[in-house]
C-alpha positions as CSV (number, residue, x, y, z in Angstrom):
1,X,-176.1,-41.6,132.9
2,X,-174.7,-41.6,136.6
3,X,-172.8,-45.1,136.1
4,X,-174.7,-46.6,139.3
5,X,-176.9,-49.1,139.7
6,X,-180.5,-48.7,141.9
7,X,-182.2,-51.2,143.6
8,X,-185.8,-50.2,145.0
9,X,-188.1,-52.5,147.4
10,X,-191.6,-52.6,146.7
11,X,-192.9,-51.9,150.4
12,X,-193.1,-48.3,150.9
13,X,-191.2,-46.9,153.0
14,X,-188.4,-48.3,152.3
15,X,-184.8,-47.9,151.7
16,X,-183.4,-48.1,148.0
17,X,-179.8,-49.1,147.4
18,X,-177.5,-47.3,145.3
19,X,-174.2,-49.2,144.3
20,X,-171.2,-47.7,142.8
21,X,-168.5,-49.3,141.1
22,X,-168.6,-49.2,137.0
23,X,-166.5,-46.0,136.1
24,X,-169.6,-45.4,132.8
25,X,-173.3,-45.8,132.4
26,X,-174.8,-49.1,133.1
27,X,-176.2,-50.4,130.0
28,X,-177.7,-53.6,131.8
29,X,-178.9,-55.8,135.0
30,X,-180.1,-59.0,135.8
31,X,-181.1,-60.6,139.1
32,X,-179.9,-64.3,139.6
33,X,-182.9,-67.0,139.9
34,X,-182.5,-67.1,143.8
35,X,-182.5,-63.3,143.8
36,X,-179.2,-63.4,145.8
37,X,-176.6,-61.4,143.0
38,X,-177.6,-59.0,140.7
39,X,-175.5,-58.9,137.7
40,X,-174.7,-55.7,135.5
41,X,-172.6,-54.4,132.5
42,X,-171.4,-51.7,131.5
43,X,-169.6,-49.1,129.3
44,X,-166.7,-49.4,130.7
45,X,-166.3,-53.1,129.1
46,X,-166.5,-54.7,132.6
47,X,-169.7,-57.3,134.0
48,X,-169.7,-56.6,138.0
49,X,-171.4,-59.2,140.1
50,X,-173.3,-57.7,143.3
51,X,-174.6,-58.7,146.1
52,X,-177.5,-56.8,146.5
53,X,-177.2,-55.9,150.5
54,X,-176.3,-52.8,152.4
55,X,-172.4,-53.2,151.4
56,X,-173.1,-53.2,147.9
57,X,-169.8,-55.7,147.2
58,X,-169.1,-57.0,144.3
59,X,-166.6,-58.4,141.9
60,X,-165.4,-57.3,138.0
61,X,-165.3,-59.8,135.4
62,X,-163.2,-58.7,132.6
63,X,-163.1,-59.7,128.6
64,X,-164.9,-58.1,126.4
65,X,-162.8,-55.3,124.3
66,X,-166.1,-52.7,124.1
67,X,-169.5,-51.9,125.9
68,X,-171.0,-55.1,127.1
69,X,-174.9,-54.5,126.3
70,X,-177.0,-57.3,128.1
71,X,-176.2,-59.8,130.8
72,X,-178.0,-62.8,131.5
73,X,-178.3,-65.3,134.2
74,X,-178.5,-69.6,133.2
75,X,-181.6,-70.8,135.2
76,X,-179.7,-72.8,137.5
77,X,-177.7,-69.7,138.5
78,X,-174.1,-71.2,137.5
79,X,-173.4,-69.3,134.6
80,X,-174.3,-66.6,132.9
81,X,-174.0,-64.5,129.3
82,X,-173.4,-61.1,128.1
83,X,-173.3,-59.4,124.3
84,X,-171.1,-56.9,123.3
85,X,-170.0,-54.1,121.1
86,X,-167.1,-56.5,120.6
87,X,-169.4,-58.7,118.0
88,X,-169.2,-61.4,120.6
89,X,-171.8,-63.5,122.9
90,X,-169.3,-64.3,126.2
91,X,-170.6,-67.5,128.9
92,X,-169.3,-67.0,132.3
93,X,-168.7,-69.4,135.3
94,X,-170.9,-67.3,138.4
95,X,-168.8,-69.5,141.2
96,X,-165.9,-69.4,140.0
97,X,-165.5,-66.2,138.4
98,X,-163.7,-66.8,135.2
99,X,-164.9,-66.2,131.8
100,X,-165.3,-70.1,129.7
101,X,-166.0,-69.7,126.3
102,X,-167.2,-67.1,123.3
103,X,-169.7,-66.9,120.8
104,X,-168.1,-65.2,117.6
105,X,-170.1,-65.3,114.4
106,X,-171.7,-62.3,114.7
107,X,-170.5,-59.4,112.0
108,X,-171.1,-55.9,114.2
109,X,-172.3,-54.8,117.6
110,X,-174.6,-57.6,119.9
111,X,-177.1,-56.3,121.7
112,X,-178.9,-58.6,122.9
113,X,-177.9,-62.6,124.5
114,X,-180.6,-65.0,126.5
115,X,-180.2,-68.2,127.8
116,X,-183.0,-71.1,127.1
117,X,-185.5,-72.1,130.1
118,X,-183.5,-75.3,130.1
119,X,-180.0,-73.7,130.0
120,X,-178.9,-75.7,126.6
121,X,-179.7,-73.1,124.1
122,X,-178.8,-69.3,123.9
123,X,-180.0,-67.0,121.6
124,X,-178.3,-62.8,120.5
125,X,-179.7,-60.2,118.4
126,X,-177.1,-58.1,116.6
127,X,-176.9,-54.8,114.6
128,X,-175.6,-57.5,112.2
129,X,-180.1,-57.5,111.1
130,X,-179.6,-61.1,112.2
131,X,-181.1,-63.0,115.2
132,X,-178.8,-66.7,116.0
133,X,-179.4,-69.6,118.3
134,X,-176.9,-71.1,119.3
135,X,-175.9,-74.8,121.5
136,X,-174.2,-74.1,124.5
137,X,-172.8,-77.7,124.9
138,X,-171.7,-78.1,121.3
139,X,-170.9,-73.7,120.8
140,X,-172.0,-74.2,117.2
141,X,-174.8,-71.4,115.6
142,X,-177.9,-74.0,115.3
143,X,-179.7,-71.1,113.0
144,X,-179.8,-67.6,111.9
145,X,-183.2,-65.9,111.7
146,X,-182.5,-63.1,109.1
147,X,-186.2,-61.8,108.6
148,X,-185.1,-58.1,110.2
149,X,-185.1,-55.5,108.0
150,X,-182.5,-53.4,110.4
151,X,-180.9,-53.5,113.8
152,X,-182.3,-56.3,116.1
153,X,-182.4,-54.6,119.6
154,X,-183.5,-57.2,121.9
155,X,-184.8,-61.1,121.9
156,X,-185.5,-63.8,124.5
157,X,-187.0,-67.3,124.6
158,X,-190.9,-68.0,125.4
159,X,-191.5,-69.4,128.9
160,X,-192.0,-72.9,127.2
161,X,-188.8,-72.6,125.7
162,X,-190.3,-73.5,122.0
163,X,-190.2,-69.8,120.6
164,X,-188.2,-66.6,120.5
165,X,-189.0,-63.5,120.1
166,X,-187.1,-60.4,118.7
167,X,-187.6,-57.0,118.4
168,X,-185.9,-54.7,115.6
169,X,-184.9,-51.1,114.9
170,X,-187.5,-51.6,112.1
171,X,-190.5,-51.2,114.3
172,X,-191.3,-54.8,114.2
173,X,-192.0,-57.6,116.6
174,X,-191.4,-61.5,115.3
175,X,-192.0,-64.7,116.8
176,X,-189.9,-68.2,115.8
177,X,-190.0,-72.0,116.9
178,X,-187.1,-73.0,117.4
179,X,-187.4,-76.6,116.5
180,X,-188.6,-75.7,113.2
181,X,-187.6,-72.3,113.2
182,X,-190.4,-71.6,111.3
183,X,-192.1,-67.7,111.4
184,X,-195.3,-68.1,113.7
185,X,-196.0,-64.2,114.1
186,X,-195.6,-60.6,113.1
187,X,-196.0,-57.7,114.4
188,X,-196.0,-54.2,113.3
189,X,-197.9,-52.1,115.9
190,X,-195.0,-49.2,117.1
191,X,-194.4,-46.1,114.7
192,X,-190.6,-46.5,116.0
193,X,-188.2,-48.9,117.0
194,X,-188.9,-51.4,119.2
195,X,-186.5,-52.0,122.2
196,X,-187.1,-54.4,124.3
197,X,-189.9,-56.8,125.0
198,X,-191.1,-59.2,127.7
199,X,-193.0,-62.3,127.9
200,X,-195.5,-62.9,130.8
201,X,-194.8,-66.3,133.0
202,X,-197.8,-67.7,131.8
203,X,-196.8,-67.3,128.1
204,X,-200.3,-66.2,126.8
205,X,-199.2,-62.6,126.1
206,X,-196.0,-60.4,125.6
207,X,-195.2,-56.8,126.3
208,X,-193.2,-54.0,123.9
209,X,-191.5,-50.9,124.9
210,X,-190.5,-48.6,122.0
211,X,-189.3,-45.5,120.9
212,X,-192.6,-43.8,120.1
213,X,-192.7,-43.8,123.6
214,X,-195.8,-46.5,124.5
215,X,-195.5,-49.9,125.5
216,X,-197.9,-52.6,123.9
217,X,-199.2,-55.5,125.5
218,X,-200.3,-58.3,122.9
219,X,-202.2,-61.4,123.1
220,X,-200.3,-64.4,121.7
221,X,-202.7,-66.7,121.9
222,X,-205.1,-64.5,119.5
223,X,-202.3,-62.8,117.6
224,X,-203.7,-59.7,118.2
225,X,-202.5,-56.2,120.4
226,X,-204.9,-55.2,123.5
227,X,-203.7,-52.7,124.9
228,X,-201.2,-49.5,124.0
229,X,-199.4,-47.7,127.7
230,X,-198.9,-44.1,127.5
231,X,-196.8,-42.6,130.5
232,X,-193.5,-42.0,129.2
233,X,-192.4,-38.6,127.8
234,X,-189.6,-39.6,125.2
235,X,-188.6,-43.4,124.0
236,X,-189.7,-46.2,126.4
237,X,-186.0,-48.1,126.7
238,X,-186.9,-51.1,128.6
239,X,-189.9,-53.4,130.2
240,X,-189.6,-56.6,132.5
241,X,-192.5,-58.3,133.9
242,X,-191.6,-59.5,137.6
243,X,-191.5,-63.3,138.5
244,X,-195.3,-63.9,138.9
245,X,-196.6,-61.7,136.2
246,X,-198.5,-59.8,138.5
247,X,-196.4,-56.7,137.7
248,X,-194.3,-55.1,134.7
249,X,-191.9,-52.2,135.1
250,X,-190.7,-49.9,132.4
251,X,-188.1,-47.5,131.6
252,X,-187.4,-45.0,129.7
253,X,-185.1,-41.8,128.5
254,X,-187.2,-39.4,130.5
255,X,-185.3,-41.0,133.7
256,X,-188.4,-42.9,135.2
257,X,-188.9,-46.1,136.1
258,X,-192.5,-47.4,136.1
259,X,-193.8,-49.9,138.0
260,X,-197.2,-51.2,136.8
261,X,-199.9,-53.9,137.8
262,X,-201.2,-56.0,135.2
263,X,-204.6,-57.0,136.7
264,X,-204.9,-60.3,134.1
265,X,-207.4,-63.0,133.9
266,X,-206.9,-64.4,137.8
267,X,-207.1,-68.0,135.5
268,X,-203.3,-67.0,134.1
269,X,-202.4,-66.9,137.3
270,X,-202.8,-70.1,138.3
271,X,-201.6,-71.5,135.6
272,X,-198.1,-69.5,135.4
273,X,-196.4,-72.4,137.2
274,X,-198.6,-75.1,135.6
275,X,-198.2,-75.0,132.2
276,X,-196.6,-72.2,129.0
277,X,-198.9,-72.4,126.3
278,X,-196.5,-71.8,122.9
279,X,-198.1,-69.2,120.8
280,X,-200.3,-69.4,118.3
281,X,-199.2,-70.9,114.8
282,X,-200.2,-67.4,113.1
283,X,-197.5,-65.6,110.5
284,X,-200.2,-62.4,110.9
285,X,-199.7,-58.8,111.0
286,X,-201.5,-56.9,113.5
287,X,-201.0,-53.3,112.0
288,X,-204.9,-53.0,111.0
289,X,-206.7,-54.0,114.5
290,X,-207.9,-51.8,117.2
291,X,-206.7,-51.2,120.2
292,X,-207.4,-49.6,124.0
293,X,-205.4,-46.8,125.2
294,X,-204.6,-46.3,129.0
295,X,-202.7,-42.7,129.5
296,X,-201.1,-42.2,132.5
297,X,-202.1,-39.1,134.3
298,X,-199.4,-36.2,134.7
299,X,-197.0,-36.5,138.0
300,X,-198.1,-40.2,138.5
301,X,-195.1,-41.5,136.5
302,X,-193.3,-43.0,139.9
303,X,-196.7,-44.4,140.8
304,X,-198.3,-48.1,140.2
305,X,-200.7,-48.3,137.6
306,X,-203.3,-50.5,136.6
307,X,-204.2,-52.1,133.8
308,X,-207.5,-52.9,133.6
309,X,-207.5,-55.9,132.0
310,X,-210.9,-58.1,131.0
311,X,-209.7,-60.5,128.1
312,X,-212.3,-59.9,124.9
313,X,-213.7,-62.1,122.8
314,X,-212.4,-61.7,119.1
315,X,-215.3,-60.3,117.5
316,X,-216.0,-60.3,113.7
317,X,-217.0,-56.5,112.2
318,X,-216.9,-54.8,109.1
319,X,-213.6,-53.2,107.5
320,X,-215.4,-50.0,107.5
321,X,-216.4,-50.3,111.4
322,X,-212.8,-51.5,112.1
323,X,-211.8,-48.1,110.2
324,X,-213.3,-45.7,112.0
325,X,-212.6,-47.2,115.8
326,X,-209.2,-46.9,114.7
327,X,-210.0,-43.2,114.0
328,X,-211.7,-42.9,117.2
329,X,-209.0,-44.5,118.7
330,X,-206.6,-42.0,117.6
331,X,-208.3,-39.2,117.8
332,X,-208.4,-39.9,121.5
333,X,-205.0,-40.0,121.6
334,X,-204.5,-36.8,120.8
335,X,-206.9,-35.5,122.6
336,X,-205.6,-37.2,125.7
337,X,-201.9,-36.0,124.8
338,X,-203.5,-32.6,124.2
339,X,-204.9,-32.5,127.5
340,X,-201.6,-33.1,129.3
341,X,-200.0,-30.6,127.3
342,X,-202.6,-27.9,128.7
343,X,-202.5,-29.6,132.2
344,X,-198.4,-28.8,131.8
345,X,-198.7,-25.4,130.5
346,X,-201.7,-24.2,133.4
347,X,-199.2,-25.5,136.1
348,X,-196.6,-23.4,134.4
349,X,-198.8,-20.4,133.9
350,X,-199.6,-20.9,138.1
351,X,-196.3,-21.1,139.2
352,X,-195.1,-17.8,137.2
353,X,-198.4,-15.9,138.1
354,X,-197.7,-17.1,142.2
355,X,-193.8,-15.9,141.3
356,X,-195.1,-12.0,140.2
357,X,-197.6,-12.0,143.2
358,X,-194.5,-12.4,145.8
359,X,-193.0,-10.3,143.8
360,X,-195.0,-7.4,143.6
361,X,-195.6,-8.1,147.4
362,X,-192.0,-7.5,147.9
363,X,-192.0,-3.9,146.2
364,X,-195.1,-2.6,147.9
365,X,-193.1,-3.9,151.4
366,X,-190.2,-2.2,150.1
367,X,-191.9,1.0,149.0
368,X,-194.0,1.7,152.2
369,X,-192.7,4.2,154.7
């Protein structure tokens, strides 16, 4: 970890920003609503607020006594709130600079800390196995969602602002309303822990990155996965999708960032800024249906990929047919995975063959009179 921040524009061609400042790795960013200051934290216990131009300026915000994990902006843009190693949830004025007011009921390390769509509620996920929501006016802990069975890594609100989501070191995904902070969904899809997950604008679906090293896209509205993403080659650390939905970017520990189209019903689109559907009322696990693979080919990881994305019906088939496309399924997994491998290993096997050929032709020069 280089302890800078990147900033990459989507036209090609053109120039990336690299901004230096923290003195440790950057654990976290966040873009303001207007887009005009990026906010990031840090190892070195600091929050810097940038403005993301050619100067690369920006100012320090200190309080937190350890790491600050996540940083995130209010949806007017006037505050904002980080989560720390400290065991605290801090809000921050943006204008004015100054730290306001702490969160402190959590018991070890907060890694997580979202504002609501509205700006009155905030929720943090903690190494604590808990999950709390708290009132921003009152700065009282409204409720404490204690399902987890380990570490909660990551959680944010639902477009509508009606649900939650977490993720957890227990490999598990899990979905609350707030107002009755009931259970609506679980999900146990990864084969390692979850760490961080997304929500699409329009609310009608959710994406997971994880440390199996896929990212899984499901379908709230059906309570059911679609698709599994193989491109990363070690745990899959992060996943955003961008304002509009029409994109997602990952990252992970193998040092790439992925950008990625999502190709969705054109219908979601339209309704992104129209309505947010709240999930369905479903407390169901999803461990036992199929899903569609998309593998990313070898050397494309900078690349955008698409997902090609034709919602499906739900259809109705026997356990024993559900068994065995779940064997096909995975059989072409490791077949694809196998494939890359060999694709690897021939491109290693060229390079050393083309390495003896100069090689030898460098003796025989040597050796002729």
């Amino acid at each position: 970890m280089d302890s800078c921040l990147m900033i990459w524009h989507m036209k090609p061609q053109s120039r990336a920003y690299r901004f230096a400042g923290h003195k440790d790795a950057v654990t976290c960013v966040n873009f303001s609503p207007s887009g005009h200051l990026l906010a990031s934290g840090s190892r070195d216990k600091t929050v810097r607020i940038w403005i993301p131009n050619v100067k690369g300026e920006s100012t320090v915000f200190r309080a937190h006594t350890a790491t600050v994990r996540s940083v995130h902006f209010c949806s007017d843009g006037q505050s904002f709130v980080t989560a720390s190693d400290d065991k605290t949830v801090k809000v921050w004025s943006t204008h004015r600079q100054k730290f306001l007011f702490s969160l402190s009921q959590h018991i070890n390390w907060v890694r997580c800390a979202r504002f609501s769509p509205d700006g009155r509620l905030i929720v943090s996920a903690s190494d604590d196995k808990t999950v709390k929501l708290w009132d921003k006016t009152s700065r009282e802990c409204v409720h404490s969602y204690c399902e987890h069975g380990g570490f909660v890594t990551y959680v944010d609100f639902h477009p509508s602002g009606t649900c939650i989501a977490a993720a957890g070191m227990d490999n598990t995904v899990k979905v609350w309303d707030v107002r009755t902070h009931r259970l609506l969904q679980h999900y146990q899809l990864h084969s390692a822990a979850v760490n961080a997950l997304s929500f699409h604008p329009s609310g009608n679906y959710l994406l997971t990155a994880s440390s199996d090293s896929t990212l899984k896209i499901l379908d709230l509205m059906e309570g059911r996965l679609l698709y599994t993403l193989h491109g990363h080659q070690g745990p899959a650390t992060t996943v955003a999708f961008s304002r509009t939905g029409e994109y997602f970017a990952s990252g992970g520990s193998d040092e790439q960032v992925m950008v990625w189209k999502s190709n969705f019903d054109v219908v979601d689109y339209g309704e992104v800024t129209k309505v947010h559907r709240p999930p369905a009322t479903l407390a169901t696990s999803s461990r036992n249906l199929p899903e569609m693979d998309f593998p990313v080919p070898p050397g494309r990881g900078r690349s955008q990929e698409s997902v090609q994305s034709q919602p499906q019906e739900p259809i109705s088939m026997p356990q024993t047919l559900t068994s065995t496309l779940e064997h096909i399924v995975g059989q072409l997994d490791v077949l694809t995975q196998t494939v890359s491998i060999l694709e690897q290993r021939l491109t290693l096997t060229e390079d050393k063959l083309k390495q003896c050929l100069e090689n030898q032709q460098l003796i025989m020069q040597r050796t002729t009179p």
